[in-house]
C-alpha positions in Angstrom: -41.2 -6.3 -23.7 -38.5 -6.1 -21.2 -35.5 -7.2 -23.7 -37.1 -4.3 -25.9 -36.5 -1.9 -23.3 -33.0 -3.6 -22.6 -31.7 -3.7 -26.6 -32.6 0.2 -26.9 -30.1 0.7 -24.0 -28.0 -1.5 -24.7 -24.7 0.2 -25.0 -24.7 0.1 -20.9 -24.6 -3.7 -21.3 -21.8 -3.8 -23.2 -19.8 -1.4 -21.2 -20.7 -3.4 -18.4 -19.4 -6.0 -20.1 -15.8 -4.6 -21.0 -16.1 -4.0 -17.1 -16.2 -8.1 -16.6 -13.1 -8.2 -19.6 -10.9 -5.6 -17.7 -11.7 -7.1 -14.3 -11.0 -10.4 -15.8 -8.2 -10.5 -18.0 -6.3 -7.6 -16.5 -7.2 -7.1 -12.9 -6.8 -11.2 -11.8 -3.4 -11.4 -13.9 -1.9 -8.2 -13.3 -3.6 -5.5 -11.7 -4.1 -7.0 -8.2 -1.3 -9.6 -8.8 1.5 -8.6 -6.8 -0.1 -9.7 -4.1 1.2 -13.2 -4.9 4.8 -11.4 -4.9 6.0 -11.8 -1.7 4.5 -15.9 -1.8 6.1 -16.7 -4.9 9.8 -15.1 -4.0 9.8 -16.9 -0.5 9.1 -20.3 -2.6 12.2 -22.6 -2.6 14.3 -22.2 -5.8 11.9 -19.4 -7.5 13.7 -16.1 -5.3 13.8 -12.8 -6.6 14.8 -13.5 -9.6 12.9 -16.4 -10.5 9.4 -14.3 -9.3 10.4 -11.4 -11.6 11.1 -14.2 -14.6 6.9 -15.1 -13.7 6.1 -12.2 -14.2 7.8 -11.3 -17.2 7.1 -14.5 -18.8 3.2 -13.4 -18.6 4.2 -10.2 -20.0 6.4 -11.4 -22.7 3.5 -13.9 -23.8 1.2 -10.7 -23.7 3.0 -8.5 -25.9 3.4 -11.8 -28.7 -0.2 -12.4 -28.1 -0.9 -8.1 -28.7 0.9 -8.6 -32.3 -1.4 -11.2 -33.3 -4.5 -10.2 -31.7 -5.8 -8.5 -34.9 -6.1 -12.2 -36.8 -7.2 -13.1 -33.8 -10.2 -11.3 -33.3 -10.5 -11.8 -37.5 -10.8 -15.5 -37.0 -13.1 -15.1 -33.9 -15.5 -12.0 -32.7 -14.7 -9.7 -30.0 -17.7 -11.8 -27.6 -16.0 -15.0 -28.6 -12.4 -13.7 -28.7 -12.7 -12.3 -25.1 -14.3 -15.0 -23.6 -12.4 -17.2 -24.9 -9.4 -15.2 -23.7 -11.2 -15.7 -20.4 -10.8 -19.3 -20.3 -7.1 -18.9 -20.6 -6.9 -16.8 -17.5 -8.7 -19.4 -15.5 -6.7 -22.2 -17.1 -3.3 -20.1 -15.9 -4.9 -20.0 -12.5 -5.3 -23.4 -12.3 -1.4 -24.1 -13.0 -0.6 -21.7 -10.6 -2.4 -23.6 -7.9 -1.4 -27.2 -9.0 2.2 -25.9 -9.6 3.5 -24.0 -6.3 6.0 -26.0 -5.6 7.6 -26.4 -9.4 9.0 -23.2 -10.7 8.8 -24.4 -14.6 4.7 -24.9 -14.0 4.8 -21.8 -12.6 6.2 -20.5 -15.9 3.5 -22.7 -17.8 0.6 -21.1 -15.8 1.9 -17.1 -16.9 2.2 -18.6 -20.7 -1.9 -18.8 -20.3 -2.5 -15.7 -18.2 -0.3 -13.3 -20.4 -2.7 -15.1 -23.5 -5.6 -14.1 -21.9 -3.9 -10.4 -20.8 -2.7 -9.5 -23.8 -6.0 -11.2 -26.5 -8.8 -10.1 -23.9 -7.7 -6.9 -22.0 -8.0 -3.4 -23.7 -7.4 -4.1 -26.8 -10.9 -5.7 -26.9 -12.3 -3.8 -24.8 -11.7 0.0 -27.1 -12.8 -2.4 -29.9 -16.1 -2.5 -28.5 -16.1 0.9 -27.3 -15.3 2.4 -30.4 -17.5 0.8 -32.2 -20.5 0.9 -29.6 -20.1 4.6 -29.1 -19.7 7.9 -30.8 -19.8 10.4 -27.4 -18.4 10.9 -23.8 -15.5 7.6 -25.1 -13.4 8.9 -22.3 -16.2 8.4 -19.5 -17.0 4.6 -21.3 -13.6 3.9 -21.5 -13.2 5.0 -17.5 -16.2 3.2 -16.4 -15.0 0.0 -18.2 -11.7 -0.1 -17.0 -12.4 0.2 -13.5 -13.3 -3.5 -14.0 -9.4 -4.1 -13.2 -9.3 -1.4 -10.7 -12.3 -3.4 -8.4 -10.0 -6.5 -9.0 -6.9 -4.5 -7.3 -9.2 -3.8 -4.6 -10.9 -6.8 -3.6 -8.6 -9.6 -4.6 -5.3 -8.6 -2.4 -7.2 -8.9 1.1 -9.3 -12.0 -0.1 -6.3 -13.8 -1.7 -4.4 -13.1 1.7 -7.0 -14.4 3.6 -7.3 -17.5 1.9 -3.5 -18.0 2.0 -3.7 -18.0 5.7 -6.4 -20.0 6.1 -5.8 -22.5 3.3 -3.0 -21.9 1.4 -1.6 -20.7 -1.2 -3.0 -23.3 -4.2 -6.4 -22.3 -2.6 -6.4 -18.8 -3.3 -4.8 -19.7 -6.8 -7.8 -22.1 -7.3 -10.5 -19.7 -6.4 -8.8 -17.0 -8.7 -9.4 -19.9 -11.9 -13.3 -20.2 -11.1 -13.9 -17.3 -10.7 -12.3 -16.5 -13.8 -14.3 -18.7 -15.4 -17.7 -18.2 -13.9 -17.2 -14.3 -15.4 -16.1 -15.0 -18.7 -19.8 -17.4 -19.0 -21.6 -14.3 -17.9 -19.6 -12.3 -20.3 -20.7 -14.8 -23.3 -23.9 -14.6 -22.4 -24.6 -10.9 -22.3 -22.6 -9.5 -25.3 -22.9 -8.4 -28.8 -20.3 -7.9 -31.1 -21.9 -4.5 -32.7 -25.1 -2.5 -32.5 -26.1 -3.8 -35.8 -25.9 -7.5 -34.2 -29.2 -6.3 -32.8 -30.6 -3.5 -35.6 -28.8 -0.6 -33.7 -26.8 2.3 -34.2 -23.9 3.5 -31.9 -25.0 5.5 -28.9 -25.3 9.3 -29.8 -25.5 10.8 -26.9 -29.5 11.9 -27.2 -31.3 12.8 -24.2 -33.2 10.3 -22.9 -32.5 7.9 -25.3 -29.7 4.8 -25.3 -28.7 3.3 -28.9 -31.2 4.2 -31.4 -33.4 1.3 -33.8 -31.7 1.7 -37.2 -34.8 2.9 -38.7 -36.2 5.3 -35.6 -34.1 8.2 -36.5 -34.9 11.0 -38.3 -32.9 14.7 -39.2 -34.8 16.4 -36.0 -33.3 13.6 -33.8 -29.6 12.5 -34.8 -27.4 15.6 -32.9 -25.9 14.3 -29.9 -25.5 15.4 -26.7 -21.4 15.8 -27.2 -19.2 15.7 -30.1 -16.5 13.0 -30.3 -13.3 13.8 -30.2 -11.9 14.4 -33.7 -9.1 12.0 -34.7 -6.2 14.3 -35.4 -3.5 13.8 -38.4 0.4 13.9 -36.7 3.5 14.8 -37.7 5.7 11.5 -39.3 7.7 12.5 -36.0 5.0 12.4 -33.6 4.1 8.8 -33.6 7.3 7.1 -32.4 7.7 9.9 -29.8 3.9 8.5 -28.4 5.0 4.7 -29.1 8.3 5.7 -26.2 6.0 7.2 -24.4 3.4 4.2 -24.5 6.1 1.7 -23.6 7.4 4.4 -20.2 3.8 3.8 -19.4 3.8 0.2 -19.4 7.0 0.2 -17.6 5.6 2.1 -14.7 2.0 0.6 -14.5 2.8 -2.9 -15.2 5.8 -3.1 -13.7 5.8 -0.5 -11.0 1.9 -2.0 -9.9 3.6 -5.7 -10.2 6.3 -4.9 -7.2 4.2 -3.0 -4.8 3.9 -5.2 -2.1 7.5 -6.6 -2.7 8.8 -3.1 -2.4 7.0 -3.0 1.0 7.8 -6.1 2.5 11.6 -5.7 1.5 11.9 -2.4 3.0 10.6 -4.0 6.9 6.7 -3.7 6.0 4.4 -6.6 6.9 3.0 -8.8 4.7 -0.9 -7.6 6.1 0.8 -4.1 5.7 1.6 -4.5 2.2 -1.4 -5.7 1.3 -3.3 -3.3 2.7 -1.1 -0.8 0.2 -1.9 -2.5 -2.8 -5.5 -2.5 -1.6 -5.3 1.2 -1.3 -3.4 2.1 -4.6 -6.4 -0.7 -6.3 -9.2 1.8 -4.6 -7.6 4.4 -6.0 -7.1 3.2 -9.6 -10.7 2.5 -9.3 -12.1 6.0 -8.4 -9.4 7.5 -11.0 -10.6 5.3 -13.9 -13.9 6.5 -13.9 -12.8 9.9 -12.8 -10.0 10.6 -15.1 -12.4 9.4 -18.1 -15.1 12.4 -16.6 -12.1 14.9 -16.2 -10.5 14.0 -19.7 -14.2 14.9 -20.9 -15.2 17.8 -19.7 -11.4 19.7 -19.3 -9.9 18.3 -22.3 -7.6 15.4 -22.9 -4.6 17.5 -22.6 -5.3 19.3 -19.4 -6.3 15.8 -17.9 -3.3 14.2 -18.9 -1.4 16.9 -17.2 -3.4 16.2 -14.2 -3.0 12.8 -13.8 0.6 12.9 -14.5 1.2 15.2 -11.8 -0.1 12.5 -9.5 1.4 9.3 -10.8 5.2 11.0 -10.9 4.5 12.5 -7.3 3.2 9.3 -5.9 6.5 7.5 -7.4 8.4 10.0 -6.2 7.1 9.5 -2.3 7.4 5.5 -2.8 11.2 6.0 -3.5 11.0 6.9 -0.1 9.9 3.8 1.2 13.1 2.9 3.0 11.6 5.5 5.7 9.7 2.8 7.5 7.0 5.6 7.5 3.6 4.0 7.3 1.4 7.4 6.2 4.4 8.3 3.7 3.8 4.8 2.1 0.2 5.2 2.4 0.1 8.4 0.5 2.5 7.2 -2.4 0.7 4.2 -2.9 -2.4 6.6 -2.8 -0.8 8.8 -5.3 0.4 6.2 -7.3 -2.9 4.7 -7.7 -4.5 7.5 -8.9 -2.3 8.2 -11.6 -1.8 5.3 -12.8 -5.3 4.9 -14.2 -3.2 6.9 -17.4 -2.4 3.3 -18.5 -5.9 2.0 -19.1 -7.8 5.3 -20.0 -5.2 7.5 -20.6 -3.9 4.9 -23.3 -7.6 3.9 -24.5 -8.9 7.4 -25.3 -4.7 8.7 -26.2 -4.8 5.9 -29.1 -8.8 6.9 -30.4 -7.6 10.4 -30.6 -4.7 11.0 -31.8 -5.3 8.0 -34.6 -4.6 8.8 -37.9 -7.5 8.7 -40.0 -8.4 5.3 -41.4 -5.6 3.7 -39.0 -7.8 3.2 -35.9 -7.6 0.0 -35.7 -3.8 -0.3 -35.9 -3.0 2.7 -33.9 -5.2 1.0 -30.7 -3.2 -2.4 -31.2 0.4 -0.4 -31.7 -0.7 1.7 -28.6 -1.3 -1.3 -26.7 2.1 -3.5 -27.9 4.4 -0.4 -27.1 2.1 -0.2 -23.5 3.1 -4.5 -22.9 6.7 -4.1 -24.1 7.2 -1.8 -21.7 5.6 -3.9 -19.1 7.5 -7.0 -20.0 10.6 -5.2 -19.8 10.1 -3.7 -16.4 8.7 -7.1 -15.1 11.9 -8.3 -15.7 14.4 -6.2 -14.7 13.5 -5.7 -10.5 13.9 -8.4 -9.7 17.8 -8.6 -10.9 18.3 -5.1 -9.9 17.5 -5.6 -6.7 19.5 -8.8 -6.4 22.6 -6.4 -7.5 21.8 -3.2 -5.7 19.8 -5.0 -2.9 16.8 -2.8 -3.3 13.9 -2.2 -5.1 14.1 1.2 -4.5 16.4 1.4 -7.6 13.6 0.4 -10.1 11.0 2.7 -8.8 13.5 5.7 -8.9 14.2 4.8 -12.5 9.9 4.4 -13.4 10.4 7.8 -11.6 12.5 9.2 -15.0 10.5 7.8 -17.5 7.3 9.1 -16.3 8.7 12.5 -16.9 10.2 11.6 -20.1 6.2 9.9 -21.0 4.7 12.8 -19.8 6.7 15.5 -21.6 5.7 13.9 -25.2 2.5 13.2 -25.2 1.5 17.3 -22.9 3.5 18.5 -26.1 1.9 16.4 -28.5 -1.4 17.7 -27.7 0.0 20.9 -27.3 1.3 21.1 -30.9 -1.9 19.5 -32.6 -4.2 22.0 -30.4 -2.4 24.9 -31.7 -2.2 23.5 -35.3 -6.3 22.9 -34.7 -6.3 26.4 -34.1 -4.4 28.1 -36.5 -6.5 26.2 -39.0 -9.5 27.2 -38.0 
């Protein structure tokens, strides 16, 4: 009796379980990584450069594993496939604490982090969603992908707390468990697609959660909220968005990779930084769910706009960093935060919507390629620029352009296909 009540709702257990993939396979590797930053560069013979080469040797590994990720998940299903991707991020964990004093192990442990990144993150996660849903996919996508937002939150202050009590293999260590403890609970609780259990995608009915295959009739079937429509694009359009993608991934993975570097290099403490990325994590939390709500109920476009306006103002106010200023810091990493939630939902619900029809599938995965190129090659780069300028300041001033540049594309993307909606109409 209980499970019965459970299966006819359950579309929240799945979203709950792209919550445990995102905080999983994004938030442990990437989104509340930087942390580990300031450890790794102090390290003898890894540096600067040799901490931005981690990174980007996670993020190169993530983008290889994003162009094979659609044999991937044909060889295995998305419950297998994720959790399996799990099991890679715990295994990378466990490198990184056996390794800390051997920069080539170091570089082994990323190989299996950016596996589990870039076969378990939001690629499988809009996989599920899409097929588990047919209204509010913003809100879904939101609530899922604040799974990675908790982890930004939660894991700075507890991985610097185990540094200084136990070191730095500890927190490494704890990070691999717990990676693997949530990719068994993962396993356990999900299903591939509502007709694994005799469902149909949730509908939005009042009252009601996914509906029995056979318990709906023509009186019952009009949901609550129509699904966005999948518009058809100009041949232009589409490489336009994949530039704009890879901006994106430039600022999000690499701009939320360097955070507490940034700090620390321009006189912050190490507490102090952390306490920045904890802040900017809190915020990418609320604005996940948030920005899926205001994308919604205002429209995709006038969201975007939105959250844009925050993300280039809060990289704007970190370029001031040099300041010393601890509330100016504060309010660009709070900024920054918020607005960078575009990178999980803004993607997620950009590539559902503006997918050509019968290219779904491919336009998610090309979405999310363009996003880790972009990530890789801005994971690379700080570190060498700031060896050569002596700053970071230089990288976040150049994120600073090409969030404009991302921003311009897709506002007048939607702009265009809006009016063409219209006219047609």
């Amino acid at each position: 009796m209980a499970f019965a009540k459970i299966k006819q709702h359950y579309e929240v257990v799945v979203a709950f379980c792209c919550f445990l993939i995102l905080f999983t396979n994004i938030g442990l590797p990437s989104t509340s990584f930087s942390v580990y930053q300031p450890y790794l560069v102090d390290l003898p013979g890894v540096g600067h450069s040799g901490g931005s080469i981690i990174v980007s040797v996670r993020t190169f590994v993530s983008l290889l594993a994003m162009l094979v990720v659609g044999r991937y998940y044909d060889l295995l299903d998305c419950r297998a496939g994720a959790c399996l991707a799990s099991v890679f991020v715990s295994i990378g964990f466990l490198l990184y604490s056996l390794n800390t004093g051997n920069f080539p192990g170091l570089c082994a442990a990323s190989v299996f982090t950016g596996l589990g990144y870039g076969l378990g993150g939001m690629i499988a996660s809009t996989m599920l969603i899409n097929r588990w849903f047919r209204v509010n996919v913003a809100t879904v996508a939101g609530v899922a992908a604040v799974g990675s937002g908790v982890a930004a939150v939660i894991i700075p202050n507890s991985a610097v707390a185990l540094i200084d009590a136990f070191g730095l293999s500890s927190a490494f260590a704890f990070e691999a468990a717990l990676a693997l403890v949530l990719g068994a609970v993962t396993f356990a609780l999900l299903r591939n697609d509502p007709r694994d259990l005799e469902l149909k995608p949730y509908e939005g009915k009042a009252g009601e959660g996914s509906q029995t295959a056979g318990s709906r009739n023509a009186g019952e079937d009009k949901p609550a909220r129509k699904r966005h429509a999948n518009r058809n694009l100009s041949p232009k359009a589409m490489p336009l968005l994949l530039v704009a993608m890879v901006a994106i991934g430039c600022a999000s993975v690499g701009g939320g990779n360097y955070l507490a570097v940034l700090f620390t290099s321009e006189g912050f403490s190490a507490e102090s930084a952390a306490a920045m990325v904890a802040i900017s994590g809190a915020c990418l939390t609320v604005a996940k769910l948030a920005s899926g709500v205001v994308f919604d109920r205002v429209g995709t476009r006038n969201g975007s706009i939105a959250f844009f306006a925050l993300y280039i103002g809060g990289t704007a106010i970190l370029c001031l960093s040099d300041m010393g200023n601890t509330g100016l810091a504060g309010a660009g990493a709070f900024m920054f935060g918020l607005g960078m939630s575009l990178g999980t939902v803004g993607i997620s619900v950009w590539s559902i919507e503006l997918a050509p029809r019968g290219k779904e599938t491919r336009t998610i995965k090309n979405f999310q390629v363009c996003y880790a190129l972009g990530g890789f090659i801005f994971t690379f780069l700080p570190g060498f620029l700031t060896e050569a300028f002596g700053t970071y300041l230089v990288s976040y001033a150049i994120l600073l352009a090409l969030l404009v540049v991302a921003a311009t594309i897709i506002i007048s993307v939607y702009a265009t296909t809006e009016k063409r909606a219209k006219e047609a109409a």
